[in-house]
PDBQT receptor file of N, H, CA, C and O in Angstrom, charges set to zero:
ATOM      1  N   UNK A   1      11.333 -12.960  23.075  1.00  0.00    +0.000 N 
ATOM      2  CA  UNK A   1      10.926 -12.328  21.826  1.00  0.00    +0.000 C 
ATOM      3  C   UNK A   1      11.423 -10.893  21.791  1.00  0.00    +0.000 C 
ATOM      4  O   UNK A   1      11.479 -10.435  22.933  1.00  0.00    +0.000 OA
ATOM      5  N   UNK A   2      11.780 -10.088  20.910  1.00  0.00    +0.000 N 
ATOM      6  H   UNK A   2      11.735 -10.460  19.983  1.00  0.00    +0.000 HD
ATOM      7  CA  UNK A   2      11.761  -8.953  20.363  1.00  0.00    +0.000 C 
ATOM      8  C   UNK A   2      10.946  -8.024  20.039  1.00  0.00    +0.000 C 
ATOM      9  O   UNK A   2       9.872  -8.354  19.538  1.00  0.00    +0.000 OA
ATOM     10  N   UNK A   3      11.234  -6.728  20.231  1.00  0.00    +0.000 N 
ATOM     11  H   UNK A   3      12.107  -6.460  20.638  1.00  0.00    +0.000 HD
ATOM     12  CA  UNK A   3       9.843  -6.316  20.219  1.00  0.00    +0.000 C 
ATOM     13  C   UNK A   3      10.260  -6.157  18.853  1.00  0.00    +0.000 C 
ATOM     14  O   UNK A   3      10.320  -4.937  19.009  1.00  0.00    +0.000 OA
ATOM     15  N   UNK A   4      10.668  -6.330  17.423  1.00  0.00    +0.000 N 
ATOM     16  H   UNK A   4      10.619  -7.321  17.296  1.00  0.00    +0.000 HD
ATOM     17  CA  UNK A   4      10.276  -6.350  16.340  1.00  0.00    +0.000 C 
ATOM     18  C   UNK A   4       9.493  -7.131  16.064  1.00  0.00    +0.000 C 
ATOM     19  O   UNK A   4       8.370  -6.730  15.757  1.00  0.00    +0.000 OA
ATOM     20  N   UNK A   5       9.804  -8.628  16.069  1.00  0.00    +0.000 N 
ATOM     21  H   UNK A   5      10.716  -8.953  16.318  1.00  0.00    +0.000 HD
ATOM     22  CA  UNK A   5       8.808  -9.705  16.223  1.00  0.00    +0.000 C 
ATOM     23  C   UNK A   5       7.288  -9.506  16.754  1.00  0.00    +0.000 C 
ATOM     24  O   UNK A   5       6.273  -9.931  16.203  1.00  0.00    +0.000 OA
ATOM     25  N   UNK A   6       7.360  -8.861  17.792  1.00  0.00    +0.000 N 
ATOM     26  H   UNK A   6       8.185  -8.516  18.240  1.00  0.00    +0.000 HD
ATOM     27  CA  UNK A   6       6.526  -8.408  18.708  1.00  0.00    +0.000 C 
ATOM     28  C   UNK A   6       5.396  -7.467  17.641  1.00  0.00    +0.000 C 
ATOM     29  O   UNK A   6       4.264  -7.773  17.265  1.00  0.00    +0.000 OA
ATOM     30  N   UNK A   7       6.008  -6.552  17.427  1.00  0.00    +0.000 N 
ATOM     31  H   UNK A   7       6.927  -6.304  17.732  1.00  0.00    +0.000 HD
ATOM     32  CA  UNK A   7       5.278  -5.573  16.563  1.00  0.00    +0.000 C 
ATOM     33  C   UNK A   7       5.087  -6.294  15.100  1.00  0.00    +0.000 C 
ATOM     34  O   UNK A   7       4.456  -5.626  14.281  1.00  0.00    +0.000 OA
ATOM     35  N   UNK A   8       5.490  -7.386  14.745  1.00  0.00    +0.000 N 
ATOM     36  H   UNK A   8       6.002  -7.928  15.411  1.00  0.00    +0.000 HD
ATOM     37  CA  UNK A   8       4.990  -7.770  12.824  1.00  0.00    +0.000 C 
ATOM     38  C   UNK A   8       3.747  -8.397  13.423  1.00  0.00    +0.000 C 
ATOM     39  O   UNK A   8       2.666  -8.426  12.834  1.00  0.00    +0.000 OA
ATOM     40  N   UNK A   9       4.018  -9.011  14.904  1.00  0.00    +0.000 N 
ATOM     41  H   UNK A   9       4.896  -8.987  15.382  1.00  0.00    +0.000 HD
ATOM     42  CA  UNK A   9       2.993 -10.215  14.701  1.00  0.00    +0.000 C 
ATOM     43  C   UNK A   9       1.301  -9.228  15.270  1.00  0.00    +0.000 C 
ATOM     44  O   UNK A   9       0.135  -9.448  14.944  1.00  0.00    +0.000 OA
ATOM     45  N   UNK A  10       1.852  -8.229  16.140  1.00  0.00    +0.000 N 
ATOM     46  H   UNK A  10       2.799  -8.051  16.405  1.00  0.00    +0.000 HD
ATOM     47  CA  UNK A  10       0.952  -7.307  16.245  1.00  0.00    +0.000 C 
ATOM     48  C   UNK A  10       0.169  -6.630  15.261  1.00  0.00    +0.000 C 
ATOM     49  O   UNK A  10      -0.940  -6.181  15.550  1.00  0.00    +0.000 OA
ATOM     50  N   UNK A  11       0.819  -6.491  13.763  1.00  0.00    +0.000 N 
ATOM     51  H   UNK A  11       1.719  -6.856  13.528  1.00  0.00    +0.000 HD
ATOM     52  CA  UNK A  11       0.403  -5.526  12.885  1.00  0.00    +0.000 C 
ATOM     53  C   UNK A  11      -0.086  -7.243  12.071  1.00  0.00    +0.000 C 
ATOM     54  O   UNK A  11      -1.278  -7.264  11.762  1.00  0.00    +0.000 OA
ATOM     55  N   UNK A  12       0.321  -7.929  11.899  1.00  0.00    +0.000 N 
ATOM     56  H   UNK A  12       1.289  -7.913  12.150  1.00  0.00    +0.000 HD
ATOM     57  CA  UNK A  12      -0.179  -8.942  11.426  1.00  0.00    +0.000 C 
ATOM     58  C   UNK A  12      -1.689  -9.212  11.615  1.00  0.00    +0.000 C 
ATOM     59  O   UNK A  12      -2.557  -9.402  10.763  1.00  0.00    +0.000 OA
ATOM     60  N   UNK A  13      -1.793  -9.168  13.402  1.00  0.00    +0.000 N 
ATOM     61  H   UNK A  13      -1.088  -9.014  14.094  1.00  0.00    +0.000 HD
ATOM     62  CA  UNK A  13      -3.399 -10.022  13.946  1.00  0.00    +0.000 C 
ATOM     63  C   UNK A  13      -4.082  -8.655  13.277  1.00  0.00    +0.000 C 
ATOM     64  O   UNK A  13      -5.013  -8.709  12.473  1.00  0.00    +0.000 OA
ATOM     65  N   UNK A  14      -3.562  -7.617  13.669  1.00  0.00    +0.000 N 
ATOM     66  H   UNK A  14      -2.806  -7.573  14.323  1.00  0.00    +0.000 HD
ATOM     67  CA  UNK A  14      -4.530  -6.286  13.357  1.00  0.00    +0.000 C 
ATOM     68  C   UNK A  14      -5.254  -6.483  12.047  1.00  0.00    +0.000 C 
ATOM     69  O   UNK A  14      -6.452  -6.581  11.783  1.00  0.00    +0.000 OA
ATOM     70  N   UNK A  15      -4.075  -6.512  11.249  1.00  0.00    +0.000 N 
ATOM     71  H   UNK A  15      -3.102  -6.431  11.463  1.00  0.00    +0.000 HD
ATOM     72  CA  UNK A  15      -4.444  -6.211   9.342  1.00  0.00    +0.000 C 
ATOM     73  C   UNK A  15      -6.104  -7.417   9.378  1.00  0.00    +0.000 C 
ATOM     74  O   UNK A  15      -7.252  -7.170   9.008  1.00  0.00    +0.000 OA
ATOM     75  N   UNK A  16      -5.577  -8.522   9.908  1.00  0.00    +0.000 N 
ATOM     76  H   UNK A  16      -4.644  -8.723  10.208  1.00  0.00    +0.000 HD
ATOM     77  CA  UNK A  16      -6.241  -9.959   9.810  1.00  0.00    +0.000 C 
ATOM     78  C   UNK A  16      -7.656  -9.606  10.329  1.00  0.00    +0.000 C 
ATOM     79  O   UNK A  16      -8.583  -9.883   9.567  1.00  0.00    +0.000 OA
ATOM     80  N   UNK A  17      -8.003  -8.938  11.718  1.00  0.00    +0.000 N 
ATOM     81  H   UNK A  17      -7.251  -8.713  12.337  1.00  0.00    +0.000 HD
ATOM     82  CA  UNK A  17      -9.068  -8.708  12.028  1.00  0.00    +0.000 C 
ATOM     83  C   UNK A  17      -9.468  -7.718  11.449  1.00  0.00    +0.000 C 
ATOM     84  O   UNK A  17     -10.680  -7.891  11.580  1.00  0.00    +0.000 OA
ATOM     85  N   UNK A  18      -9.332  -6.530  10.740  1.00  0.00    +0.000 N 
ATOM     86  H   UNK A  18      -8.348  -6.389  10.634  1.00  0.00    +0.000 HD
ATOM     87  CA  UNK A  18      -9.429  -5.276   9.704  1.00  0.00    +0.000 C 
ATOM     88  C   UNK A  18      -9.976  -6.154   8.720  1.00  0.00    +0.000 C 
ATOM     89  O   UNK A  18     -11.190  -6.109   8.520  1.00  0.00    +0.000 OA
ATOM     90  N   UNK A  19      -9.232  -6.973   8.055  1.00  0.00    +0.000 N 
ATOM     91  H   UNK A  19      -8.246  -7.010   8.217  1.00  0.00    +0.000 HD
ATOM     92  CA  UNK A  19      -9.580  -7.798   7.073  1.00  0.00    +0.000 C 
ATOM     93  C   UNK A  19     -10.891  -8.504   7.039  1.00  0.00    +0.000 C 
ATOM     94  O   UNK A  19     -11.598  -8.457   6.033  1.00  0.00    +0.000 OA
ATOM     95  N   UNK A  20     -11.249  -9.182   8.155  1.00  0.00    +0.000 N 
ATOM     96  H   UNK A  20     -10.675  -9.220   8.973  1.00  0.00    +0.000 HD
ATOM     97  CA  UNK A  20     -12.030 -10.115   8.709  1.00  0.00    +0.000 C 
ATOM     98  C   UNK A  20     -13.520  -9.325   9.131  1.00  0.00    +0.000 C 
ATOM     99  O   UNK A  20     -14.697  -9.684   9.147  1.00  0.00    +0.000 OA
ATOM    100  N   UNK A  21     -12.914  -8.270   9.405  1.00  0.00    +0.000 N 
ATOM    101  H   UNK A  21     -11.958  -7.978   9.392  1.00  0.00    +0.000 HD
ATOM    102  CA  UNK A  21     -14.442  -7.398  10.216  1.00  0.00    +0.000 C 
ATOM    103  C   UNK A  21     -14.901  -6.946   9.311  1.00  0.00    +0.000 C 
ATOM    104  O   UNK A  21     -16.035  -7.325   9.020  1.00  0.00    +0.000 OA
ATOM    105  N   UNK A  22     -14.197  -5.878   8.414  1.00  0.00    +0.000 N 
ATOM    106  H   UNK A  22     -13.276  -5.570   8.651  1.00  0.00    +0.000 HD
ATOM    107  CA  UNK A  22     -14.570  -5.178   7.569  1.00  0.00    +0.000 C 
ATOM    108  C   UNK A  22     -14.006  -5.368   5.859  1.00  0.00    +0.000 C 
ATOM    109  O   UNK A  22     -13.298  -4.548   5.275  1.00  0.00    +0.000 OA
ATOM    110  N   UNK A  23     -14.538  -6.678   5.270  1.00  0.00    +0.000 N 
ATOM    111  H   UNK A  23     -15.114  -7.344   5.744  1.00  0.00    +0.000 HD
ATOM    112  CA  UNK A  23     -13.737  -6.780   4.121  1.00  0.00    +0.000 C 
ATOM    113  C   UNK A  23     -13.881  -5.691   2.831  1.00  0.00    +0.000 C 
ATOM    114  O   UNK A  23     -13.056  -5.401   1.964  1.00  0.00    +0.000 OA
ATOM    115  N   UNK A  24     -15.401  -5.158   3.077  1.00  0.00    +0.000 N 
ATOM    116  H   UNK A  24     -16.071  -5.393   3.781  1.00  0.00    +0.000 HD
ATOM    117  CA  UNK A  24     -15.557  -4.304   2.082  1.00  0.00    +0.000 C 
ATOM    118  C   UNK A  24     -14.834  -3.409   2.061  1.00  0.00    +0.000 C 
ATOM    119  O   UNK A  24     -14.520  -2.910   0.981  1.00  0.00    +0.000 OA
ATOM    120  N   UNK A  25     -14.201  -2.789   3.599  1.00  0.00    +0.000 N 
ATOM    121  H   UNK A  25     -14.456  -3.194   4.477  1.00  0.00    +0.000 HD
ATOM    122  CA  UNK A  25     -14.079  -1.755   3.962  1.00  0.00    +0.000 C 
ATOM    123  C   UNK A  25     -12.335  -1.723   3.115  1.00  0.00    +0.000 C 
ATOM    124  O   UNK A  25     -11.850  -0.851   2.394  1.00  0.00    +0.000 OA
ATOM    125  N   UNK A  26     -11.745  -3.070   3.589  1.00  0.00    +0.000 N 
ATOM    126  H   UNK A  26     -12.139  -3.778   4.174  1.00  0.00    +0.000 HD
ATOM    127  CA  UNK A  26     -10.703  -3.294   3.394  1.00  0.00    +0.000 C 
ATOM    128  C   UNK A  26     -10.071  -3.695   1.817  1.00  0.00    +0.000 C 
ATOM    129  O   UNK A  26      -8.872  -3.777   1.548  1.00  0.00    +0.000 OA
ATOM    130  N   UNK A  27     -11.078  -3.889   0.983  1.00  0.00    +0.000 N 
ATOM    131  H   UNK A  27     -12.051  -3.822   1.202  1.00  0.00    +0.000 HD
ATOM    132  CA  UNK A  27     -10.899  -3.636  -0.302  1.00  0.00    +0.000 C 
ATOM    133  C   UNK A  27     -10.957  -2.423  -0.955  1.00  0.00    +0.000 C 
ATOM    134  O   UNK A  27     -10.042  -1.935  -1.617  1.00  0.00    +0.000 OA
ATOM    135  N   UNK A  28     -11.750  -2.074  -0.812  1.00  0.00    +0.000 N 
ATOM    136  H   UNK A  28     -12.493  -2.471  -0.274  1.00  0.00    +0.000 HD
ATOM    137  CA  UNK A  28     -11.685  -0.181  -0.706  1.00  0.00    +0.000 C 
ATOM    138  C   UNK A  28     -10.492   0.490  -0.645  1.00  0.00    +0.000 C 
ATOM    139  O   UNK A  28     -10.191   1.383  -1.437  1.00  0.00    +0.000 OA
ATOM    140  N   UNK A  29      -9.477  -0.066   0.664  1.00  0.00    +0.000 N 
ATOM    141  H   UNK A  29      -9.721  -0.792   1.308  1.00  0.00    +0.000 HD
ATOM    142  CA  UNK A  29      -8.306   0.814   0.907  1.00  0.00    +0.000 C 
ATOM    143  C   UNK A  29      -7.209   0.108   0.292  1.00  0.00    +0.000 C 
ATOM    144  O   UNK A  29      -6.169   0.765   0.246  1.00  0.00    +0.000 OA
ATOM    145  N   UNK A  30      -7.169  -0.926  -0.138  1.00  0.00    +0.000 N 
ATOM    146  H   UNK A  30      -8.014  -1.459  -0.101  1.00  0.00    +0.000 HD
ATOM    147  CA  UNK A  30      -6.507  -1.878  -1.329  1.00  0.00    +0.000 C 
ATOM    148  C   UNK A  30      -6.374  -1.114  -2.172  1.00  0.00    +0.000 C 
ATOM    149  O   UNK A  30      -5.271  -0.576  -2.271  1.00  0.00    +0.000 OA
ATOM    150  N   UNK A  31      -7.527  -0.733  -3.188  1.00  0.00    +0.000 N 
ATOM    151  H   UNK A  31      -8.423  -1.170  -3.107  1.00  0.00    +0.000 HD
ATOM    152  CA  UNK A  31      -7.795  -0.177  -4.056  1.00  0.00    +0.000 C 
ATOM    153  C   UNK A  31      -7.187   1.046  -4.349  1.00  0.00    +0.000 C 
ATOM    154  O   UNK A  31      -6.451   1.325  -5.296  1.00  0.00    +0.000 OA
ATOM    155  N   UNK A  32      -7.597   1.772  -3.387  1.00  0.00    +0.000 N 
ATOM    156  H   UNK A  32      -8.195   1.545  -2.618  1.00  0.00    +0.000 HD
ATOM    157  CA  UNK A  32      -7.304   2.999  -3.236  1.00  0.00    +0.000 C 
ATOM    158  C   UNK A  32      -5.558   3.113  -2.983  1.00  0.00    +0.000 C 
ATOM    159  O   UNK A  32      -4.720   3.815  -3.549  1.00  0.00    +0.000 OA
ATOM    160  N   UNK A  33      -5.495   2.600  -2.424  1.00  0.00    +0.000 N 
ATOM    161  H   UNK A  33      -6.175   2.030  -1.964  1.00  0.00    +0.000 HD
ATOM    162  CA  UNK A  33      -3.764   2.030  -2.408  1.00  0.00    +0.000 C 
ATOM    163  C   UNK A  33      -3.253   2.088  -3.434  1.00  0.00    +0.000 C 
ATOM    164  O   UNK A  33      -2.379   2.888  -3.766  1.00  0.00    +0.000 OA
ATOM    165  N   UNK A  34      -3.917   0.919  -4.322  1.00  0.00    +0.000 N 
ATOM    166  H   UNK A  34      -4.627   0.269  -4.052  1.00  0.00    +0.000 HD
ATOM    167  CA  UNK A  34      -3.044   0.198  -5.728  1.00  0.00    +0.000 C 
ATOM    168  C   UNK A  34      -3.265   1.617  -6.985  1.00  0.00    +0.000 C 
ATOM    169  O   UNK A  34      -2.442   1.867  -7.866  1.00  0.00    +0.000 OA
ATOM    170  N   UNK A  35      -4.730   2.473  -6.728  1.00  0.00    +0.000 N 
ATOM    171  H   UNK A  35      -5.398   2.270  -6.013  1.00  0.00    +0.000 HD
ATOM    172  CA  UNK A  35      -4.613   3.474  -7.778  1.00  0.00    +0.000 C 
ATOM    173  C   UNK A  35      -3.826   4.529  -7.304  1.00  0.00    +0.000 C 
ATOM    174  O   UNK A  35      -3.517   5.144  -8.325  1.00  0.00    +0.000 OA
ATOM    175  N   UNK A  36      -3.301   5.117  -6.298  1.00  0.00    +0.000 N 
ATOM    176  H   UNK A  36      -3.551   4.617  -5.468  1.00  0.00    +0.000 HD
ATOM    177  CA  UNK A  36      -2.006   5.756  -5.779  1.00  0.00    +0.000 C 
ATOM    178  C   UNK A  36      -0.861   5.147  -6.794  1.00  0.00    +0.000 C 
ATOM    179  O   UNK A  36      -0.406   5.356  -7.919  1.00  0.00    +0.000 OA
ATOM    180  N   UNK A  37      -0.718   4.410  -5.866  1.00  0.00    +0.000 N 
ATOM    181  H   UNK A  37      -1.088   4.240  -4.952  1.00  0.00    +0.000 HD
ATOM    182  CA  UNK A  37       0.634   3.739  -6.722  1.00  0.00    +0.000 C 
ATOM    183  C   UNK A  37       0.720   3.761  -8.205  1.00  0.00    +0.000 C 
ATOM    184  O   UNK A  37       1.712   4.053  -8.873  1.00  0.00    +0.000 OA
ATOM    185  N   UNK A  38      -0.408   3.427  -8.610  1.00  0.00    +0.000 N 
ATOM    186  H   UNK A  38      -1.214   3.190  -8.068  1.00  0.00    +0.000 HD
ATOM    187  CA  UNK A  38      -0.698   3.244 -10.110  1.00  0.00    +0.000 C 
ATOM    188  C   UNK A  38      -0.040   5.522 -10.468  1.00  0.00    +0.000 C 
ATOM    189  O   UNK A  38       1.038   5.881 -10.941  1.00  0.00    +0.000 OA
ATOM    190  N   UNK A  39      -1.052   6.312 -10.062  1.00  0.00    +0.000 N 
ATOM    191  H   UNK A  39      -1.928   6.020  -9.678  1.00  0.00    +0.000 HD
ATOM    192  CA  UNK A  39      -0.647   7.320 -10.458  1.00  0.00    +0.000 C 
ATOM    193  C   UNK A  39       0.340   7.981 -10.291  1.00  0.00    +0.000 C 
ATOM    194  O   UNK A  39       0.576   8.992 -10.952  1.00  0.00    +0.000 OA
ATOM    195  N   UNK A  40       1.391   7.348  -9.013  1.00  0.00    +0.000 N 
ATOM    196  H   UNK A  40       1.199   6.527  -8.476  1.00  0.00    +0.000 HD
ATOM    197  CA  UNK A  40       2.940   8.210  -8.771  1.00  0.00    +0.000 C 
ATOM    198  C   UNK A  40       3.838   7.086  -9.578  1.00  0.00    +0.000 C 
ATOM    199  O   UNK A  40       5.041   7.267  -9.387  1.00  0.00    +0.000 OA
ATOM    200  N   UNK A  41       3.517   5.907 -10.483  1.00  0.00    +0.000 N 
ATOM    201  H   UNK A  41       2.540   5.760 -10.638  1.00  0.00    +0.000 HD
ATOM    202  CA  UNK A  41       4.494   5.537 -11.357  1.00  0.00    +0.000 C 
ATOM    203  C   UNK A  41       4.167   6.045 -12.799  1.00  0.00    +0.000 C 
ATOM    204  O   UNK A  41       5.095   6.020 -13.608  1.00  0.00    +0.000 OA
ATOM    205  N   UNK A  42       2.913   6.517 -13.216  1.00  0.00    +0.000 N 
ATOM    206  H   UNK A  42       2.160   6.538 -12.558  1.00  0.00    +0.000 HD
ATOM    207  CA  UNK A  42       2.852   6.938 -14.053  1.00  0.00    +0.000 C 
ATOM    208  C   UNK A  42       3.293   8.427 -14.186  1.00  0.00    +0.000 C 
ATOM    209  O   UNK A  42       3.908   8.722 -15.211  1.00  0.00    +0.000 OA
ATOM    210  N   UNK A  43       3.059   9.345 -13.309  1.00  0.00    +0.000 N 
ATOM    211  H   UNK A  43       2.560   9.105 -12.477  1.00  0.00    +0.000 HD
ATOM    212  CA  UNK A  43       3.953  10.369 -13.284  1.00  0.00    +0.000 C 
ATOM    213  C   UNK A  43       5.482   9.967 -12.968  1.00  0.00    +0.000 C 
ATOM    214  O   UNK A  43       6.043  10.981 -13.385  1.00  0.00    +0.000 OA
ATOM    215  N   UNK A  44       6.466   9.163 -12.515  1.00  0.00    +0.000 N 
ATOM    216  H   UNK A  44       6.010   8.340 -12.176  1.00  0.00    +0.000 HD
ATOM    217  CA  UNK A  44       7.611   9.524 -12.733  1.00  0.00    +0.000 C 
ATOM    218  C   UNK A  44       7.970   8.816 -14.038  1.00  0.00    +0.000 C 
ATOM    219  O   UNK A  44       9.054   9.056 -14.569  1.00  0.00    +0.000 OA
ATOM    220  N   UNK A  45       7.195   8.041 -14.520  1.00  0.00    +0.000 N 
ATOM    221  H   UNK A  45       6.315   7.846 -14.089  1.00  0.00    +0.000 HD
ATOM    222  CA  UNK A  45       7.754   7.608 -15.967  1.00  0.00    +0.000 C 
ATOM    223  C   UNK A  45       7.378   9.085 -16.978  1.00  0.00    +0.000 C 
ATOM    224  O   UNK A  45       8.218   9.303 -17.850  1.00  0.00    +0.000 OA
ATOM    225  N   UNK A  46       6.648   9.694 -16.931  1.00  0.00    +0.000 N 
ATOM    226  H   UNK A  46       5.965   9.516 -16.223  1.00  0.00    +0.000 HD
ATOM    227  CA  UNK A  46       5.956  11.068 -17.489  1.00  0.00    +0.000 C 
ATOM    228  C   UNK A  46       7.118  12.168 -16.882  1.00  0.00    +0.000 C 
ATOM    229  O   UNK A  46       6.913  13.272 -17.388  1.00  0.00    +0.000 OA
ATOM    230  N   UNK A  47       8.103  12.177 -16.084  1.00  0.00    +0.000 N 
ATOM    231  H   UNK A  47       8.270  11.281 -15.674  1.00  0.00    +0.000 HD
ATOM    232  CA  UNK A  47       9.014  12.838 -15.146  1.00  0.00    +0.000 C 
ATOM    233  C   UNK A  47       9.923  12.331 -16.477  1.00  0.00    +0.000 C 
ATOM    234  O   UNK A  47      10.063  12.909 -17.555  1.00  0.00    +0.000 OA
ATOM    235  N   UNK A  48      10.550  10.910 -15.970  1.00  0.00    +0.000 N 
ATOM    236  H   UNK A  48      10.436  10.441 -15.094  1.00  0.00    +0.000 HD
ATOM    237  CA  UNK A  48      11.517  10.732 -16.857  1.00  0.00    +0.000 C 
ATOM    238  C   UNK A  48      11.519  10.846 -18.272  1.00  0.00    +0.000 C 
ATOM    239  O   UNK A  48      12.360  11.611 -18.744  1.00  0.00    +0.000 OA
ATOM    240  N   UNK A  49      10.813  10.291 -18.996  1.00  0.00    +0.000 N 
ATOM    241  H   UNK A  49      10.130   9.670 -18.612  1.00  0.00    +0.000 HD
ATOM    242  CA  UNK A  49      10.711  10.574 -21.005  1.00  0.00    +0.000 C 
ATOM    243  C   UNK A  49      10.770  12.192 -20.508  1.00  0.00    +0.000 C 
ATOM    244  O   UNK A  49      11.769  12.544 -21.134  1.00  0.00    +0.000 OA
ATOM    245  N   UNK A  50      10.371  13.260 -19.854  1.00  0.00    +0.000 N 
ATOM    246  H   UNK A  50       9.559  12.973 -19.345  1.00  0.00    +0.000 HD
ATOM    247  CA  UNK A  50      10.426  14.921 -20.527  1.00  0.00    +0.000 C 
ATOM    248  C   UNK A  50      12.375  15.002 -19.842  1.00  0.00    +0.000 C 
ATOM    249  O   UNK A  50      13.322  15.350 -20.548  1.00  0.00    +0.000 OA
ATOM    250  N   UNK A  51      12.463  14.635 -18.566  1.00  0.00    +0.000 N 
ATOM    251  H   UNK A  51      11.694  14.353 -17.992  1.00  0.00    +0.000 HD
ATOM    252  CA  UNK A  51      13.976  14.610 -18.904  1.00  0.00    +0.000 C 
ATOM    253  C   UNK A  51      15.114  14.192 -20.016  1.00  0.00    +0.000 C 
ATOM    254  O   UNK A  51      16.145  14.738 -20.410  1.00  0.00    +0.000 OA
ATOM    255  N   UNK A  52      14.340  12.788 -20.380  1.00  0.00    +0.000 N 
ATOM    256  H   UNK A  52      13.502  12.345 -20.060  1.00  0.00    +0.000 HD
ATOM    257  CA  UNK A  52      15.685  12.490 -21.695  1.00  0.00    +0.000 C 
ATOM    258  C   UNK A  52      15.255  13.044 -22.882  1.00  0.00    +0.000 C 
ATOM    259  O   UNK A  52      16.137  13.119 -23.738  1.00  0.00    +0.000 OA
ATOM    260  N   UNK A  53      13.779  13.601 -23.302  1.00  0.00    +0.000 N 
ATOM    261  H   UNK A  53      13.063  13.540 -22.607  1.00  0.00    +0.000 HD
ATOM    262  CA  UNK A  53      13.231  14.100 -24.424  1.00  0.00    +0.000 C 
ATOM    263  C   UNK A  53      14.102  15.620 -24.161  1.00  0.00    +0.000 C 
ATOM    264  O   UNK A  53      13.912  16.146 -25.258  1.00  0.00    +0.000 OA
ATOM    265  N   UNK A  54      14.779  16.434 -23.511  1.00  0.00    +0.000 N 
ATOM    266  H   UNK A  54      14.933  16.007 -22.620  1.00  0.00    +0.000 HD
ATOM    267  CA  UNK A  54      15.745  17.258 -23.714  1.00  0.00    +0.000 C 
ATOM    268  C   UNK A  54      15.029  18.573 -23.319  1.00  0.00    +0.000 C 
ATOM    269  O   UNK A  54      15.632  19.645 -23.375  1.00  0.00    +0.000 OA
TER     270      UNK A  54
């Protein structure tokens, strides 16, 4: 094996028992995740329209 292999399947069991132990915990950081994301695409679309608006 590889240690790439090595390390997905490592970060794999991890996420799984994170998941498993603490689901509340782990929806939470989902969340918190997905509204990140949510606010750095809404600022670069808010980036781009003031660039082509001139």
């Amino acid at each position: 094996m590889d240690v790439k292999k090595i390390a997905v399947i490592g970060g794999t069991v991890l996420l799984l028992f994170f998941v498993i132990s603490q689901p509340g915990a782990s929806a939470a950081l989902v969340h918190n995740i997905l509204g990140m994301l949510k606010d750095a695409a809404e600022s670069l679309i808010t980036f781009v329209s003031n660039v082509f608006q001139g």
